[in-house]
C-alpha positions, 0 to 999 in steps of 0.5 A: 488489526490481523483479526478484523483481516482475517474477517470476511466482508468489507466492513472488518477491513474498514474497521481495520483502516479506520483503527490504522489511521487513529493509532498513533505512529509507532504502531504503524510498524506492528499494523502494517505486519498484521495487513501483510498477513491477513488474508482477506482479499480486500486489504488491497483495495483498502491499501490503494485507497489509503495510499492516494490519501492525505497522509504520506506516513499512511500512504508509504505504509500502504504502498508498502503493505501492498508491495509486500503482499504482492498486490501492487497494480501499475496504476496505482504506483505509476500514479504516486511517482511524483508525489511530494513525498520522496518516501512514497515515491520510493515506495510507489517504485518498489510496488511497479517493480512487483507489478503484474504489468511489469513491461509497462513499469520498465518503460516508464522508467527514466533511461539510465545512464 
């Protein structure tokens, strides 16, 4: 996977998504790694694709992936805030708090108490 992102053009990222989807889970972990640190710029496009999918085990490591890269957007985590998985919740509120438009994540947090 670290390979296929270290690859220009959108196809090496395909390939390394496709490869994360038919690994089996405990490979998650050691994949997620490799996206963290491969360069290539489309990884993030990639992770806020996969993040929206069916998956909630794929789309917690995408949002983790992301926040991890720093390359989290506010659209794409505000939007998986009431998603019925609590872990991509919490993993979409990690990413708005590395947002670039970070003002607009604080407003959309609950007042606390």
């Amino acid at each position: 996977v670290f390979v296929l992102g270290c690859v220009e053009g959108e196809d090496a990222v395909r390939a390394a998504v496709l490869l994360l989807r038919n690994a089996p889970p405990a490979l998650h972990p050691a994949q997620a790694e490799a996206l963290i640190l491969a360069p290539s710029p489309l990884i993030g496009e990639a992770m806020r694709r996969l993040s929206t999918g069916d998956d909630p085990a794929l789309a917690r490591l995408a949002l983790d992936v992301l926040h991890r890269r720093r390359d989290a957007s506010f659209a794409a985590a505000a939007m998986l805030l009431d998603h019925p998985d609590a872990g991509v919740r919490r993993s979409a509120a990690r990413c708005l708090g590395l947002a670039a438009e970070r003002a607009p994540a604080a407003s959309a947090a609950p007042p606390s108490r």
